[in-house]
N, C-alpha and C positions, 0 to 999 in steps of 0.2 A: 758129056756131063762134067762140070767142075769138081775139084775138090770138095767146095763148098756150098751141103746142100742148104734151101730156105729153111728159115727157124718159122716154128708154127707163131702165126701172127699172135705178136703184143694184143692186150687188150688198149683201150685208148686213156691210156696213162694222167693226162693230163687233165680230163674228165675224173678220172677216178681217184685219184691223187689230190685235189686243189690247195690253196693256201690255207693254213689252219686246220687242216685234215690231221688228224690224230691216229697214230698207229702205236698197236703191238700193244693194246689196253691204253691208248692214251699218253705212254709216254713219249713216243715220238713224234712233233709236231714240224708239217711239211711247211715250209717259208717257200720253194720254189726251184722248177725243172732247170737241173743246171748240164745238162749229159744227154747224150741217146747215142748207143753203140749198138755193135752184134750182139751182145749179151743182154741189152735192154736200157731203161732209162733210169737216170741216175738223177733223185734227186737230194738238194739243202732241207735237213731239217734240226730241228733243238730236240737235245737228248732231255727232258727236262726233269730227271733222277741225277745226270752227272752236271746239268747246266753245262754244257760243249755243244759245239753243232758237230754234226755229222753227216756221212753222204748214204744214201737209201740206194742202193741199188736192185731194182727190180728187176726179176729175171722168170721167165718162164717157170711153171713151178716142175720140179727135176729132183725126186728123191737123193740122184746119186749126185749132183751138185751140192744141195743142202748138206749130207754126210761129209764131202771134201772140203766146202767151206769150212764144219766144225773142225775138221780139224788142222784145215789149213791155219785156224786160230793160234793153233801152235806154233808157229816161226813170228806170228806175229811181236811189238816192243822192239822191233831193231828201226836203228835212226832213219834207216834205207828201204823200210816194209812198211808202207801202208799198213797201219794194225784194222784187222778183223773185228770187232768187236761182239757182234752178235749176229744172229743169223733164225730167220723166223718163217713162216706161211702167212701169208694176208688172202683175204678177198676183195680184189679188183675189178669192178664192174661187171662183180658178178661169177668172177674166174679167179680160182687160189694162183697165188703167184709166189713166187721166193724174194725176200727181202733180206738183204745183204749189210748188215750196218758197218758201215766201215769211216774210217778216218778220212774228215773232211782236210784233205791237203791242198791247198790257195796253189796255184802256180799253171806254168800251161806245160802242155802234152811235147817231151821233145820233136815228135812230128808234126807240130805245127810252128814249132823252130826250124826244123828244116825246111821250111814252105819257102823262107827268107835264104835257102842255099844253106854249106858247108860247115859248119862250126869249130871255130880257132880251135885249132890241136890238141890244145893244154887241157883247153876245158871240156873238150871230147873225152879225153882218157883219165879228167879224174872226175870226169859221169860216168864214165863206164869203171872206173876203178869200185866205185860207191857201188853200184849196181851190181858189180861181181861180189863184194863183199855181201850183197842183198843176197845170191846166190848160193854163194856158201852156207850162210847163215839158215836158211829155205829146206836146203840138203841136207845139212847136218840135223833137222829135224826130220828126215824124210820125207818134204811136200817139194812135190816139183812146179813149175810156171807151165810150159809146156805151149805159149804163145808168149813170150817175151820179143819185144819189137816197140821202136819208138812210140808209139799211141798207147802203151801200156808203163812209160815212163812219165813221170811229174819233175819236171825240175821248179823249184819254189822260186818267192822273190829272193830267196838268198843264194839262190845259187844248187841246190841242195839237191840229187835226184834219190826220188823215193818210188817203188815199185809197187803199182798197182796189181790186183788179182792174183797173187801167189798161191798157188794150189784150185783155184776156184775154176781154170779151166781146164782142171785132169780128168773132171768127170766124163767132159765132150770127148777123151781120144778114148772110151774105153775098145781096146783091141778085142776082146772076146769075141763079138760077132763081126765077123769078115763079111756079112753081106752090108753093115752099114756104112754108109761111104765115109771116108777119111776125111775129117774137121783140123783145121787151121788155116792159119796166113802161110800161105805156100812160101813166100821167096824168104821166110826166115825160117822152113823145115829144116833139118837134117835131113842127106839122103837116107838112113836108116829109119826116119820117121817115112819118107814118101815109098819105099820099098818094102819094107815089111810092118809099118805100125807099132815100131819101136819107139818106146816114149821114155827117155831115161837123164840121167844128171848131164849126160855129155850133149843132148839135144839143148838145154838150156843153155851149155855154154857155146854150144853151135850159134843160138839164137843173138846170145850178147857180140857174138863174133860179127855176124852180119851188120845187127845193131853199130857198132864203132866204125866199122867202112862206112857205113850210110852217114854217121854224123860228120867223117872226116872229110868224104866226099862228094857230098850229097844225094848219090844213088848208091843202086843198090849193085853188092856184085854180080849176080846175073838175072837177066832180066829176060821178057819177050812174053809172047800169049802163054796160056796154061799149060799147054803139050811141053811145046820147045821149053820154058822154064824150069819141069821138074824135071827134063833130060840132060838140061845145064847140070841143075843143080846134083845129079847123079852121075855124071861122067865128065864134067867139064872140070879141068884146076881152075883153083879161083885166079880171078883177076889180081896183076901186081897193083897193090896200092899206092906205089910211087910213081905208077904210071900216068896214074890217073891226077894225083896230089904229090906234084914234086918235092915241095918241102915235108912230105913224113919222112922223120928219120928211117933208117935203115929197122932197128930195133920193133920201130911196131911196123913193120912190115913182117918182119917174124912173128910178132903176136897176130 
């Protein structure tokens, strides 16, 4: 068995959702599906109380996500945090669902920047510099990421990376029951996430760690099936980053 078990199926979103569809009493009106991840599908709609668009993220309905969202709300306002805006229950074709209102951010996904290879040096470390300061900013409020990995990066037309889901996936690691299987993207765990279900500030910056090799390099530092992977990832030193990308300085080879 994987890490990762199935999420009980989406209702059919796109049915239940359509253009012009009115949520949360009306005020949010759906213009169109722009998303579908692990967490569920994410759509464009007009906030039409702020006049802004905003993104709907619909998610399985999850007492203890809805809780971490509110108060992931808190770290939100930083240039680098996707803001949280609100967070509600709808009925989707029939089925309550968790709807996520968050900040419509224009730009694409750093993992689908690396689809095109490696990313110039500079601009790898001041997206990830941006992103650390996301980080900080996250902690110092007390909400952690806890899957932080390029697919959960925005970098805009300006250049700018802002962090999607901050806090919003603390709910999936809760550690209390040991019989439920352990939830995340394996090759950016910490090994203290894959051996005891520790979920803590130093995991984040484990994650942004792997994060900067993957943009400098274009993979990741250790790789293979599920077994071997989280064996790497628990007993193997990482890989030298100059090995792989001769021109990184020496200096972030230390970072």
């Amino acid at each position: 068995a994987g890490l990762v078990p199935p999420r009980p199926p989406l209702p059919t979103l796109s049915a239940g959702m359509p253009v012009g569809d009115g949520r949360d009493d009306g005020r949010y009106v759906v213009i169109r599906q722009i998303g579908r991840g692990g967490m569920g599908a994410v759509f464009l709609a007009h906030d039409t109380k702020l006049g802004i668009l905003v993104a709907l993220k619909v998610t399985p309905h999850d007492e203890r996500l809805l809780a971490e969202a509110r108060r992931a709300a808190a770290c939100s306002g930083h240039p680098h945090v996707a803001t949280l805006h609100d967070v509600f229950t709808a009925c989707v074709d029939g089925r309550d669902v968790g709807v996520l209102v968050m900040e419509y951010v224009a730009g694409t996904p750093a993992s689908r920047i690396l689809d095109d290879g490696p990313v110039q040096i500079t601009r790898a470390v001041r997206w990830a510099r941006q992103v650390g300061q996301a980080i900080a900013h996250a902690h110092d409020h007390q909400v952690l990421h806890c899957d932080l990995m390029p697919g959960n990066i925005i970098i805009t037309p300006e250049g700018v990376a802002k962090v999607l889901d901050f806090g919003i996936a603390r709910a999936t690691f809760d550690p209390s029951d040991p019989a439920e299987p352990l939830r995340g993207t394996v090759p950016y765990m910490a090994p203290e996430q894959l051996i005891a279900r520790e979920f803590s500030a130093a995991g984040d910056i484990y994650g942004l760690g792997v994060t900067l090799f993957e943009l400098v390099t274009g993979r990741l530092p250790f790789e293979g099936d599920d077994a071997a992977l989280r064996m790497r990832i628990v007993v193997a030193p990482p890989p030298a980053l100059t090995e792989i990308a001769a021109e990184a300085p020496l200096e972030l080879q230390a970072v």
